[in-house]
C-alpha positions as CSV (number, residue, x, y, z in Angstrom):
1,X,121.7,-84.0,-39.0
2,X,120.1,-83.8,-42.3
3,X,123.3,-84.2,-44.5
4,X,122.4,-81.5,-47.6
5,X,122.4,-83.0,-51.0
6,X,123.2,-80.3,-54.0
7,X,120.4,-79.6,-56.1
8,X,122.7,-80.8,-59.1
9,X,123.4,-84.3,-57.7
10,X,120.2,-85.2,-56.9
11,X,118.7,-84.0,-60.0
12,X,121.0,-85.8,-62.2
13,X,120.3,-88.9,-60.6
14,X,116.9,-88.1,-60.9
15,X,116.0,-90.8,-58.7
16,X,114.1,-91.3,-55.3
17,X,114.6,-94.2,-53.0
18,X,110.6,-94.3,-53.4
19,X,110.1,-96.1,-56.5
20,X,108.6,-94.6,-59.4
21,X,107.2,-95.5,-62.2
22,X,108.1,-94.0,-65.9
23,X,104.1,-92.4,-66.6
24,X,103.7,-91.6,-63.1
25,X,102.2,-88.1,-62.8
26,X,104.3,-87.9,-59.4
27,X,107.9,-88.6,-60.2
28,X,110.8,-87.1,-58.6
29,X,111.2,-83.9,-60.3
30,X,107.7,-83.3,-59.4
31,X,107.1,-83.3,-55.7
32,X,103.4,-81.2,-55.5
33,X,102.4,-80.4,-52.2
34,X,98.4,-81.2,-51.4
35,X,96.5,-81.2,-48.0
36,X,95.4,-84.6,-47.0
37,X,93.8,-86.9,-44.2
38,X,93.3,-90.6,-43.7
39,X,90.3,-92.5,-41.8
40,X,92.8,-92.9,-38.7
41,X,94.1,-89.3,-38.1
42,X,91.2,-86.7,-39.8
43,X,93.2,-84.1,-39.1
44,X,94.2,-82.2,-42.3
45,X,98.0,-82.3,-42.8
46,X,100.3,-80.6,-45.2
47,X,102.0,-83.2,-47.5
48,X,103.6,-84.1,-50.4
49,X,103.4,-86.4,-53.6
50,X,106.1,-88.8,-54.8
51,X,104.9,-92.3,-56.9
52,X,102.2,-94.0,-54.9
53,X,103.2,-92.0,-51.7
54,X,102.2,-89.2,-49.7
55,X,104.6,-87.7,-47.7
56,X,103.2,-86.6,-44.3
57,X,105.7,-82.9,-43.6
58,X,104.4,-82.7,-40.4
59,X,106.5,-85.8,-39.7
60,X,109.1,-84.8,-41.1
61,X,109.2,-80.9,-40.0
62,X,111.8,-81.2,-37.8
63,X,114.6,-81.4,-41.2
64,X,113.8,-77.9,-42.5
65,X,116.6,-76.5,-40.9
66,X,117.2,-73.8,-43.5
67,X,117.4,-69.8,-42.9
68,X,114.2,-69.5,-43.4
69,X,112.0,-72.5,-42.3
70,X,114.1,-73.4,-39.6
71,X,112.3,-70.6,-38.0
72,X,108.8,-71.5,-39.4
73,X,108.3,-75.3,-39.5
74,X,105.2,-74.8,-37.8
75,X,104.0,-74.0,-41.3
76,X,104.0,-77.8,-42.0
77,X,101.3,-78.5,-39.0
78,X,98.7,-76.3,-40.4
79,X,95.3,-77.6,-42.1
80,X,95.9,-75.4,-45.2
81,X,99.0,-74.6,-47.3
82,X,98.6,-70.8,-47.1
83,X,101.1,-70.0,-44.0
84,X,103.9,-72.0,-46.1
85,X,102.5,-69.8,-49.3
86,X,102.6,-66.6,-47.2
87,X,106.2,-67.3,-46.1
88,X,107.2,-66.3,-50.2
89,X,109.3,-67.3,-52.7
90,X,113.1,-68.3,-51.0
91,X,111.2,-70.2,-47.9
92,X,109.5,-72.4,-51.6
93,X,113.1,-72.7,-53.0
94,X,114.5,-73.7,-49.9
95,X,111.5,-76.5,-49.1
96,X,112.1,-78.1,-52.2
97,X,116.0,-78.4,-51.7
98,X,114.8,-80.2,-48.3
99,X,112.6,-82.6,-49.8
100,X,114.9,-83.3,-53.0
101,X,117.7,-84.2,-50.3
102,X,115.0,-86.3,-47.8
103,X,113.8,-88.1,-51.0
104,X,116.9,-88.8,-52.5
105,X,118.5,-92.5,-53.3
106,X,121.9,-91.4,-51.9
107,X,120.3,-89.8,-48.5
108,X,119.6,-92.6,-45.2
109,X,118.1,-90.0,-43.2
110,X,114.6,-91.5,-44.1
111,X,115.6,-94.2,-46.6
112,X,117.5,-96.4,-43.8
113,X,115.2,-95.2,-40.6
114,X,112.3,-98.1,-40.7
115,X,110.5,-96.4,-37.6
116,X,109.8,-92.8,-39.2
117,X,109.3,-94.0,-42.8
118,X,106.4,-96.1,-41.4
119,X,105.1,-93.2,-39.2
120,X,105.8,-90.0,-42.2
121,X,104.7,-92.1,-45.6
122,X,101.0,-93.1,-46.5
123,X,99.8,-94.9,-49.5
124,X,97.4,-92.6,-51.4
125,X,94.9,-95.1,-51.6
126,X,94.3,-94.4,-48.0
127,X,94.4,-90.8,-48.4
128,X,91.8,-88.3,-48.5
129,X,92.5,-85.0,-50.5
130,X,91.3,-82.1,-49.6
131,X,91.2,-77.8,-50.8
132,X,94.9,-77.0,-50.9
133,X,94.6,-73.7,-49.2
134,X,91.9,-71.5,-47.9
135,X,90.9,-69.9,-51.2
136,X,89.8,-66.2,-49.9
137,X,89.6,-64.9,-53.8
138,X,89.1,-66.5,-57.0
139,X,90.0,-64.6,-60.2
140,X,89.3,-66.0,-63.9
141,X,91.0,-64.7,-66.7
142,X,90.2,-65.1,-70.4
143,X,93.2,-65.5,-72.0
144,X,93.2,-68.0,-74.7
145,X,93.0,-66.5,-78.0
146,X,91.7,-69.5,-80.0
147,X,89.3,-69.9,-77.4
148,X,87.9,-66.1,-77.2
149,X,88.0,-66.0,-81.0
150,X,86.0,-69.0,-81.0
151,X,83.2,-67.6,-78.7
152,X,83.3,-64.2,-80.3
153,X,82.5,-65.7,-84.1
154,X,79.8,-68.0,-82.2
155,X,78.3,-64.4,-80.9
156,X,79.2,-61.8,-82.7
157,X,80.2,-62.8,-86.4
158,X,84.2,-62.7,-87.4
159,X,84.3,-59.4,-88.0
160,X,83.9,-59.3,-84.2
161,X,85.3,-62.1,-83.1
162,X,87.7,-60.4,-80.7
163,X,87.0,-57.4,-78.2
164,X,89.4,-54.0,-78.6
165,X,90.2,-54.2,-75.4
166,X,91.3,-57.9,-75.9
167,X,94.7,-57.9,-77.8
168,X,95.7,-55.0,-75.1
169,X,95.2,-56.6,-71.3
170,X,94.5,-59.9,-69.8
171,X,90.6,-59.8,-69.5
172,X,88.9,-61.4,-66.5
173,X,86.4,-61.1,-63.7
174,X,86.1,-62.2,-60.1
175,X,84.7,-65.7,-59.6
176,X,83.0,-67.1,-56.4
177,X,85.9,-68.8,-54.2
178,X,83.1,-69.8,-51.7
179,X,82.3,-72.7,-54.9
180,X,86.0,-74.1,-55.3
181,X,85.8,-77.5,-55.0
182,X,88.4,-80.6,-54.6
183,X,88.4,-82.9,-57.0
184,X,86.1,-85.4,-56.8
185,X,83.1,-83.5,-55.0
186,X,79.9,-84.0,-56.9
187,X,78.3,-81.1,-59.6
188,X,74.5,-80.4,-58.8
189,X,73.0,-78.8,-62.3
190,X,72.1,-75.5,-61.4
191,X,68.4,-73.3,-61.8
192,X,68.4,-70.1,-63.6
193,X,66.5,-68.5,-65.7
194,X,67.2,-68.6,-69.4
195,X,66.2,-67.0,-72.6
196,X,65.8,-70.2,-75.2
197,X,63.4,-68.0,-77.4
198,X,64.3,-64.6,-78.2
199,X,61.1,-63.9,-79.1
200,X,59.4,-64.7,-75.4
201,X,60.4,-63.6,-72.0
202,X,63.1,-65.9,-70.5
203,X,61.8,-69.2,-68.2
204,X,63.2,-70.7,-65.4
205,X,64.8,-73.8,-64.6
206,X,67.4,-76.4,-64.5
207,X,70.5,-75.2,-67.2
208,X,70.2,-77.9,-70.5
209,X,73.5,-76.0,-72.0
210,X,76.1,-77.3,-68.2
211,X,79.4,-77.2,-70.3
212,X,83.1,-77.9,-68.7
213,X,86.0,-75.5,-69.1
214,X,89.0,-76.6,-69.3
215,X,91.5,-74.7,-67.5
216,X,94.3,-74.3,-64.9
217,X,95.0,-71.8,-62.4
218,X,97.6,-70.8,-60.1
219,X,98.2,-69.7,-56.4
220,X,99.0,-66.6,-55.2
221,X,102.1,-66.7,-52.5
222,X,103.4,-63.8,-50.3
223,X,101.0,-61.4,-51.4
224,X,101.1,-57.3,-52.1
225,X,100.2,-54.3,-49.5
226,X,97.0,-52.7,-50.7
227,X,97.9,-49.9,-53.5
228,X,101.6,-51.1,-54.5
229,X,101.4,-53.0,-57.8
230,X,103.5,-56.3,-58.0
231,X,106.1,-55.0,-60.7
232,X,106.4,-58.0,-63.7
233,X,109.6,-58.6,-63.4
234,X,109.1,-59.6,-59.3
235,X,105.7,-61.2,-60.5
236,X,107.4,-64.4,-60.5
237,X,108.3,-64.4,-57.2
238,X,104.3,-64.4,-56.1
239,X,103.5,-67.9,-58.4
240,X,104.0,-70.7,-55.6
241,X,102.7,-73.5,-58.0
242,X,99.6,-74.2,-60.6
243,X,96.1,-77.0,-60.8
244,X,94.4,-78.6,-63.0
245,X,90.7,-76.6,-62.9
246,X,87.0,-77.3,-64.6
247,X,85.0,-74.4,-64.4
248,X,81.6,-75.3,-64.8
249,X,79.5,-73.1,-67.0
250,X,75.8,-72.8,-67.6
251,X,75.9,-71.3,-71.1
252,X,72.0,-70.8,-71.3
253,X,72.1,-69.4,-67.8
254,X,75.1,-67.0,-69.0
255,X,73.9,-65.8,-72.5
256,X,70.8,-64.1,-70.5
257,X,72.5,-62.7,-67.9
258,X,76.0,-61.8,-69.1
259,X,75.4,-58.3,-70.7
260,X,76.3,-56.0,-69.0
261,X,78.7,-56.7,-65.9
262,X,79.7,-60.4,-67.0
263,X,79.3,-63.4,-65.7
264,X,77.3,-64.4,-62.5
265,X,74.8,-67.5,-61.9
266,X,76.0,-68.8,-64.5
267,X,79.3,-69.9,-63.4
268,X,79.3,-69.6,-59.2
269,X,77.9,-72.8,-58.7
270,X,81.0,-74.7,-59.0
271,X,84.5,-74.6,-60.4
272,X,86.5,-78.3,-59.6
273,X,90.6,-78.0,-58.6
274,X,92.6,-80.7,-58.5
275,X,94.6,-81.2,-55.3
276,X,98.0,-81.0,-56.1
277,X,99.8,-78.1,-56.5
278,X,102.8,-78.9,-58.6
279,X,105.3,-76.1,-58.0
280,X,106.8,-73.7,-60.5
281,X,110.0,-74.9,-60.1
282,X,109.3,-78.3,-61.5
283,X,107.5,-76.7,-64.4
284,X,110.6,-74.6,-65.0
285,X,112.3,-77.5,-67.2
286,X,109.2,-77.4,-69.6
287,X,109.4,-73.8,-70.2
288,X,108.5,-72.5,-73.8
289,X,109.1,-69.1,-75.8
290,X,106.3,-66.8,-75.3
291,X,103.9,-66.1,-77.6
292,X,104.2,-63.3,-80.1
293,X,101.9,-60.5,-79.1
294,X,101.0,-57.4,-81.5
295,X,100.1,-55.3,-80.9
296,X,103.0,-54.9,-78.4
297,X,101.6,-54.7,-74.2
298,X,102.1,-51.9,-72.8
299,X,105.9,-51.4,-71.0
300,X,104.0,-52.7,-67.4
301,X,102.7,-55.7,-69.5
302,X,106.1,-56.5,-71.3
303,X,108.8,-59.3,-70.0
304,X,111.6,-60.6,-72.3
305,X,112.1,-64.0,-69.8
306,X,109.9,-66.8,-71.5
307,X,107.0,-67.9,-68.9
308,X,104.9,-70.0,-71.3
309,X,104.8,-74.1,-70.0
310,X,104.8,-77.0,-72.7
311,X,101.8,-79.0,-70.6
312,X,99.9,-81.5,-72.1
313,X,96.1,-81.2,-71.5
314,X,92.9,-83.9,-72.0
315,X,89.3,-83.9,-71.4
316,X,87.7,-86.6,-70.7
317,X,83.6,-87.7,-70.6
318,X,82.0,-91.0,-68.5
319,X,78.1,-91.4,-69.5
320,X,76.5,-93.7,-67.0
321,X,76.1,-96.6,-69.6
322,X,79.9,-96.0,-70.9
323,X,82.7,-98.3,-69.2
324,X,85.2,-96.7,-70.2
325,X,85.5,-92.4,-70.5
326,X,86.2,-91.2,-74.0
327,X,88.5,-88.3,-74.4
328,X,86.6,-85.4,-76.0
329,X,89.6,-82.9,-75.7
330,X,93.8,-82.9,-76.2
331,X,94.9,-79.1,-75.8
332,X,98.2,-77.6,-74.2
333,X,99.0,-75.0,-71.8
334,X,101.0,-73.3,-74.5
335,X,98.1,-72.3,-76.2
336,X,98.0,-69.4,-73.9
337,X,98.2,-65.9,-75.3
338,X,98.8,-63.8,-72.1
339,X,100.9,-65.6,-69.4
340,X,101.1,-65.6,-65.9
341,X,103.4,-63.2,-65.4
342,X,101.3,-60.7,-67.3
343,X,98.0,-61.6,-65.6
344,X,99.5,-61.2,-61.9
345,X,101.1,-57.8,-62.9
346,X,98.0,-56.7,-64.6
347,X,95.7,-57.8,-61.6
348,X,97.6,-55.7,-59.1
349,X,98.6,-52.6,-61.1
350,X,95.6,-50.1,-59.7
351,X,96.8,-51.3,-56.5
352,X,94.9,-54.3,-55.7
353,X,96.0,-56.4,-52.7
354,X,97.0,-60.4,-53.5
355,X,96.6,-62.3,-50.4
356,X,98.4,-65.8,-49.9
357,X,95.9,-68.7,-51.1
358,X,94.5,-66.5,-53.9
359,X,93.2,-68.2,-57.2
360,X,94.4,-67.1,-60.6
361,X,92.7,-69.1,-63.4
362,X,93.7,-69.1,-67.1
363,X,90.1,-68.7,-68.8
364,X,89.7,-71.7,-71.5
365,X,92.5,-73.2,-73.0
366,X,91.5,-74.0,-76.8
367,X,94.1,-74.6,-79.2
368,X,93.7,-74.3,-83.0
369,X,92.4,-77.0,-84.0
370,X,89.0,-78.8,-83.5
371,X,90.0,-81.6,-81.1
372,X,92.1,-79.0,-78.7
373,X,88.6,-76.8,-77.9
374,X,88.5,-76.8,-74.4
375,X,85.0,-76.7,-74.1
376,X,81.8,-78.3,-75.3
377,X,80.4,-74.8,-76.4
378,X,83.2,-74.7,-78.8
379,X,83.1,-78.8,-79.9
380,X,79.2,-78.5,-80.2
381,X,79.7,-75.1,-81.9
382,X,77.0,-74.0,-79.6
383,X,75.3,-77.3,-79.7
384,X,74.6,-77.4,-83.7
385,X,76.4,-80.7,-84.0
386,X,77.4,-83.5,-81.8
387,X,80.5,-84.7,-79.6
388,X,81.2,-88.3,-80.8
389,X,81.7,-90.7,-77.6
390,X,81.9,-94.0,-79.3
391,X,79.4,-96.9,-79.4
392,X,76.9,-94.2,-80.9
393,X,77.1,-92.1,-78.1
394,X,77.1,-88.2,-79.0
395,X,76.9,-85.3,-76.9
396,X,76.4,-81.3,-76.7
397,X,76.1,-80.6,-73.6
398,X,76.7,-82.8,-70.5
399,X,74.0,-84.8,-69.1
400,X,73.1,-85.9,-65.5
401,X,75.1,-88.6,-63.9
402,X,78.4,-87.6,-66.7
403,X,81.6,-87.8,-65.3
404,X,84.0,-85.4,-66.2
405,X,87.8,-85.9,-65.8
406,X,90.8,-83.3,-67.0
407,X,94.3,-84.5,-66.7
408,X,97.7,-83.1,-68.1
409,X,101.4,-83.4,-67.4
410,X,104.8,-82.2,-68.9
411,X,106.6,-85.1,-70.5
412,X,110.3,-85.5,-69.5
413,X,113.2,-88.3,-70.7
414,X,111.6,-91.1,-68.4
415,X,109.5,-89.6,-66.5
416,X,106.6,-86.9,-65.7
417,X,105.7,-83.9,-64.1
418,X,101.9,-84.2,-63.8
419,X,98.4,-82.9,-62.1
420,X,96.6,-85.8,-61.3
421,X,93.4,-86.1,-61.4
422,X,90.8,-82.7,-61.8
423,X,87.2,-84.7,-61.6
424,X,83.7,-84.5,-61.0
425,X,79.9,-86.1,-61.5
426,X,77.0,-83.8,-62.7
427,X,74.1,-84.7,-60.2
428,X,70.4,-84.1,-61.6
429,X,68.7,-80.0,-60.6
430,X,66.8,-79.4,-57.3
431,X,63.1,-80.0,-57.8
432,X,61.9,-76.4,-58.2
């Protein structure tokens, strides 16, 4: 019998019997959950990330002997993570007092049993990661206000710089889930037409202005019946963990199309998620005040608990000739103007039905300064000067064969909670 360790003991010790190292994205008071395979079993399994490891949970199903998972550890055999999602917010609380027990120094059940550590642990290196959950919507918000300010001075002068229905509601539009890809998966440039000359009738062809966003998203757990409105204060309660996320834009593609329904070709043709999904509760230590919002959000909009997360964010940019990737970006999750909270609570208020496995993305996270703009529209200033790479290397926009790599973490006393890895190549247009 699993012998329960108190939430309090284990964390003080904040120590695993797997070892750990200090800048580790995957420490101890981390513990994401991914979806993974190896060349021996393809199956996709449900798992979970501590150092160099991967947990395998549907090894280890059988300890889950809680209220509720002891009646649902089947959710730990599935190929997706959306069953454990659906499950909601006390079966998430009560999985992660499992695993913090199973992992701990002071606990033999796995430590001391040499026969189901070898058969329930594999080295990442031998791992393949795959799509966390069966993403059945995709929803990007626009919530950064350095970033939106940004783009609205690039398009519409500063006296403009902001919409009037901005400052009042999180804005955002649904995305293509069918695109989400896991990190890693290649980027083909995408056709379009495009107006370069405003003076001529637009042309078709490969996108010269493919740009990265930097972003992060969360997943939707539990889930709301059609036409009752997830109440802020429970809003919480539906947030079962966030990624790391580069949504690809065409910005040429974008500008000609946008007006007047939004965007469309110009960003379904790929959006990149990393694949672990670090819960909430491991964010929780990192929380930060929110930001100060005037005018004040409507009384549906409004929550007094802070909900804003103190994550470190970078961009980074591989050229084919370029050993080493140059960081083009250092921004911070706390740059956010609306928070999560407020985006799940506005999404759902007309009624709108969350399923578990659903995709919540920030929008662009820009922060005030020149080196946090979180995307090359804003560090090009819509390509009128160039990103410096080193070695006389500039950019504006991103050529074929670039690789793109976003990473972030929250920094604790001796160790980290981080994302991983969010990553992807740009491979040259279709011949058209």
């Amino acid at each position: 019998m699993l012998r329960q360790v108190g939430w309090n003991t284990a964390d003080k010790k904040k120590m695993s019997f797997i070892k750990v190292d200090a800048n580790c994205d995957f420490s101890f008071q981390n513990l994401p959950y991914g979806v993974f395979s190896t060349s021996e079993n393809p199956k996709h399994r449900v798992c979970v990330a501590i150092g160099d490891q991967i947990l395998d949970l549907s090894v280890v199903k059988s300890f889950f002997v809680g209220p509720v998972l002891s009646k649902h550890q089947d959710v730990f055999d599935q190929p997706t993570l959306n069953a454990f999602m659906a499950l909601g917010y006390e079966a998430w609380k009560e999985a992660r007092r499992t695993l913090k027990t199973l992992l701990s120094a002071n606990e033999s059940t796995l430590r001391d049993d040499v026969s189901l550590r070898s058969r329930a642990f594999v080295h990442q290196s031998a791992a393949t990661m795959h799509l966390p959950a069966d993403i059945g919507d995709y929803t990007d918000f626009y919530s950064s206000r350095d970033h939106a300010t940004n783009v609205g001075i690039m398009f519409r002068g500063k006296e403009n710089a902001l919409m009037p229905n901005w400052l009042r509601l999180p804005v955002g539009y649904h995305g293509r889930a069918s695109s989400v890809v896991v990190s890693g998966t290649p980027i083909r440039r995408p056709l379009g037409q495009m107006r370069p000359d405003q003076t001529k009738p637009p042309v078709f062809g490969p996108s010269k202005q493919l740009d990265i966003e930097l972003e992060m998203a969360f997943f939707v757990g539990g889930g709301n019946p059609r036409g009752e409105p997830i109440p802020i204060n429970k809003a919480h309660e539906h947030i079962f963990g966030m990624v790391l996320m580069n949504d690809w834009s065409a910005r040429d593609i974008q500008a000609w199309e946008y007006v007047p329904l939004g965007p469309f070709l110009g960003k379904n043709f790929g959006t990149t998620i990393s694949p672990w999904v670090v819960p909430m509760e491991a964010l929780l230590p990192f929380v930060e005040p929110n930001p100060i919002q005037d005018p004040e959000p409507l009384p549906y909009l409004q929550h007094q608990d802070a909900y804003t997360f103190n994550i470190n964010l970078f961009v980074s940019l591989r050229g084919q000739d370029m050993t080493e990737a140059a960081n083009i970006c250092s921004s911070n999750f706390k740059n956010m103007y609306w928070t999560m909270k407020q985006q799940l609570a506005h999404h759902t208020v007309n009624g709108c039905n969350l399923r578990p496995g659903d995709l919540l993305a920030s929008g662009t996270i820009s922060g005030p300064n020149e080196e946090s703009f979180g995307s090359m529209l804003e560090l090009s200033w819509r390509g009128s000067k160039s990103i410096d790479l080193g070695g006389g290397r500039t950019r504006t926009f991103l050529n074929d064969g670039d690789e793109v790599i976003l990473t972030g973490y929250c920094q604790g006393e001796g160790y980290r909670v981080g994302f991983g890895a969010c990553q992807g190549n740009i491979l040259p247009a279709l011949q058209h």
